[in-house]
N, C-alpha and C positions, 0 to 999 in steps of 0.2 A: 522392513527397510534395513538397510546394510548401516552394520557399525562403524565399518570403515570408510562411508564415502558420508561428505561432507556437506552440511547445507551455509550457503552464505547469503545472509540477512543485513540489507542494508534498513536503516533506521531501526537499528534494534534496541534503544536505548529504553526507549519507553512506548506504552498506546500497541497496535496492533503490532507494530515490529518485536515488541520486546513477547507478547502473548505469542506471535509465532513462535519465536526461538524455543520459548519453553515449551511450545507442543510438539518442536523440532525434538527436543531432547527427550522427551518422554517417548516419542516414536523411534527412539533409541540414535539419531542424529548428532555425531559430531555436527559441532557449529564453528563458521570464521561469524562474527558480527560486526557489522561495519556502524558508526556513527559518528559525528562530531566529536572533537577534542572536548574532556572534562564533563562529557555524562556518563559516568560509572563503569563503562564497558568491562573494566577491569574486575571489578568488584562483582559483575551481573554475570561474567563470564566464570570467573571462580566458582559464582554459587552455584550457578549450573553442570558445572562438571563434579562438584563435589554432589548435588540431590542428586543426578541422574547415573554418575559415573560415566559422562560420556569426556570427550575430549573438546572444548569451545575455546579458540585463542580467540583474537578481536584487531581491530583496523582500526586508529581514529584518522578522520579524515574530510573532508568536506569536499562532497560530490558536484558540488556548483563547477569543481575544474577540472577537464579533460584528463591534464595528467598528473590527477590525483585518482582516475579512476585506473589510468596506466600502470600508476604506484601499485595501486590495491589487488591487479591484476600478477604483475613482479610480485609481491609477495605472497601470494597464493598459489606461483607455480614455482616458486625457492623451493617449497615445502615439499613439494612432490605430492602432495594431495589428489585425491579424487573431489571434483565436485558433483553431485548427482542432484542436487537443486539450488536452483538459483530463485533468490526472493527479490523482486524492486520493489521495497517497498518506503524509502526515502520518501519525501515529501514535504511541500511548504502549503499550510493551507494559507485562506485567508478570508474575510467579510467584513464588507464595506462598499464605500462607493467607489464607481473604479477611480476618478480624477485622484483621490484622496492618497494612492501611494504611488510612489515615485520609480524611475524608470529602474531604477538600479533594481527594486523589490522585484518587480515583474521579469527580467531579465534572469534573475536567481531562482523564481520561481519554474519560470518555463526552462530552466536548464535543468533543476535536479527535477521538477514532474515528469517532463516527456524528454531532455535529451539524454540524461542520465542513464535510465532505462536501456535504450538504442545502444550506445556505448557499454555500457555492461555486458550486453548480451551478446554484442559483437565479439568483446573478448574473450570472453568465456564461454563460449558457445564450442571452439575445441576440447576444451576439457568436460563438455557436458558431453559433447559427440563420442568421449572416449569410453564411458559409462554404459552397461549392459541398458540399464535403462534410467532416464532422464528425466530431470522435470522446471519448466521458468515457471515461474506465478508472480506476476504484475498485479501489482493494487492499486483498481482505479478507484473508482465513486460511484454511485447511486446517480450525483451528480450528473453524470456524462452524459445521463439518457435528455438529463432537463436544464434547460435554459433559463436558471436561476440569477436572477437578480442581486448585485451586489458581493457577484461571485463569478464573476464572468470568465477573468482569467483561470480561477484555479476549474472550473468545469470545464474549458474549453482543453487543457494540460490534459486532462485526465479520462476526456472523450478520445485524445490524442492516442493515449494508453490502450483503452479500449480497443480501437481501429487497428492499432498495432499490434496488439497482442491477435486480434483472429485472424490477422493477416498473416502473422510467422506463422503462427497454427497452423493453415494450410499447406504454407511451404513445406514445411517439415513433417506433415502427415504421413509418410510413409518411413518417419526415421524413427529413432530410437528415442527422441526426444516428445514428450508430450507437452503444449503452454497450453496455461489456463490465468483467467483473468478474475480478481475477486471483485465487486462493487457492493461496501457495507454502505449502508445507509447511515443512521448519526452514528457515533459510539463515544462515547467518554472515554478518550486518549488522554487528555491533560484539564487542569482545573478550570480553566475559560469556558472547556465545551460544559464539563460537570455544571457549570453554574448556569449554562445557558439554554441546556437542557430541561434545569429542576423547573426553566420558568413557559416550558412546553405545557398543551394540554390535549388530553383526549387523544384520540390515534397517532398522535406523531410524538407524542411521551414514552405509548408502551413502544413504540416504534426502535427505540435506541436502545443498544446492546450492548453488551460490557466486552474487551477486547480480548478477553476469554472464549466469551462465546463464537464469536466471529473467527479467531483462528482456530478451534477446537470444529467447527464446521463448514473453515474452509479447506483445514489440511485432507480431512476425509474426503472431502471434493476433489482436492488434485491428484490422490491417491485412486480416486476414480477415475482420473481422467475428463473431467467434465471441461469445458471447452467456458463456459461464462458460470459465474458462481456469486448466486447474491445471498447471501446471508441472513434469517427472519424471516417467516412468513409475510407478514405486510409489509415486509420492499418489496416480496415477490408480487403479491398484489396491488401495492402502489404501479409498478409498470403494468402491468393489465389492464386496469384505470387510465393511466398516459394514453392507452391506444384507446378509449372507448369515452374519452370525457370531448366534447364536442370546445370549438377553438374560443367562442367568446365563454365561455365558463373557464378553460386554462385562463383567461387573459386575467377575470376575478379573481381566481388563487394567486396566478402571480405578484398582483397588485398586492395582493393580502400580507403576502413573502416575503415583498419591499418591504412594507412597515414593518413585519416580524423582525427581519435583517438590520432593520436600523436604529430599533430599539435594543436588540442585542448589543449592536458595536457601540451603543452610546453608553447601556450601561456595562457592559463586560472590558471594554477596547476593544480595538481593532487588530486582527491577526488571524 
């Protein structure tokens, strides 16, 4: 990968975004990192340019407004920068019941999961075009493929993602630009999941990966070129199962899901 062209990583603060950036930088990547105002970006960008020697300035900013993606857009072409991959990897999750959060949440959600993305790409999409060779990688979910209970909005954002992401794919098949789309199953981003995880058991314990793993085995995927990218062997086989588990048996897991879900939000919070 070229030293000179630049990877820009939104939600780079912490959890997968921030595991990217550092895989960004070991595969020798300057980084712009994009996150909300007062999570470290300053500090995380420093360290990174100091272990890696590469170059990582940062953006704070919150992707919930249009022209705060415009802003991030202007200053990333001030710079005269090459971009040569672009990361969506922003995001708001959430679980619970849907009545339970209010319009403004869901509004904020569906704007930085699936309009965000759209808008990013739109902008940036010349300075990717300008690049010998290219690459977007959208982070959806495991979620997208399943009609999860208590999760309804953030799966249905991020199916959104999905559909999106293999649909520019084709468009641009024949350009210099490759997209590819990652769907991890659990991973322990922040301490809510950590704790809500330790209270898993049996397949869907070993099932969750550290956000190491998951960017260390996604970026080799996009560097491939691979077009859908799931992370772990059993998500790869939880979807093989999806297609071969017959409808009133999904209907018992699902049911199972709900309790799992609402015993989480009751004892973790909700978020």
């Amino acid at each position: 990968m070229s030293h000179s062209s630049y990877a820009l990583i939104t939600g780079a603060s912490m959890g997968i975004g921030a595991a990217l950036a550092k895989e960004c930088a070991r595969l020798n990547r300057n980084l712009i990192l994009v996150s909300l105002p007062g999570e470290g970006l300053p500090e995380k960008s420093a360290a990174l340019s100091k272990e890696f020697e590469i170059v990582a300035d940062y953006f704070e900013t919150d992707l919930c407004e249009e022209r705060n993606i415009e802003a991030l857009f202007q200053f990333v072409e001030s710079k005269k920068i090459g971009i040569g991959l672009l990361i969506n990897n922003a995001g708001i999750g959430s679980v619970g019941e849907f009545e339970h959060f209010s319009p403004q949440f869901y509004s904020r959600q569906v704007q930085l999961n699936s309009l965000a993305p759209v808008l990013l790409t739109l902008f940036f999409l010349p300075l990717l075009q300008a690049e010998h060779q290219a690459y977007i990688l959208n982070v959806s979910s495991l979620g997208s493929f399943f009609n999860i209970p208590n999760k309804e909005v953030y799966c249905a954002s991020k199916s959104f993602v999905y559909s999106f992401s293999n649909a520019l794919r084709a468009s641009l098949y024949d350009t210099n630009i490759s997209v590819s789309v990652v769907c991890p199953g659990p991973v322990d981003t922040n301490e809510r999941l950590l704790k809500a995880h330790r209270s898993m058991k049996g397949l869907a314990k070993m099932a969750v990966m550290s956000p190491e793993a998951v960017a260390q085995y996604t970026m080799l995927s996009v560097l491939r070129k691979r077009r859908v990218i799931v992370p772990g062997k059993l998500n790869r086989i939880s979807l093989l199962l999806k297609r071969l588990v017959p409808h009133p048996l999904k209907r018992i897991l699902i049911l199972r899901e709900m309790k799992r879900q609402a015993s989480l939000a009751a004892g973790h919070g909700i978020g």
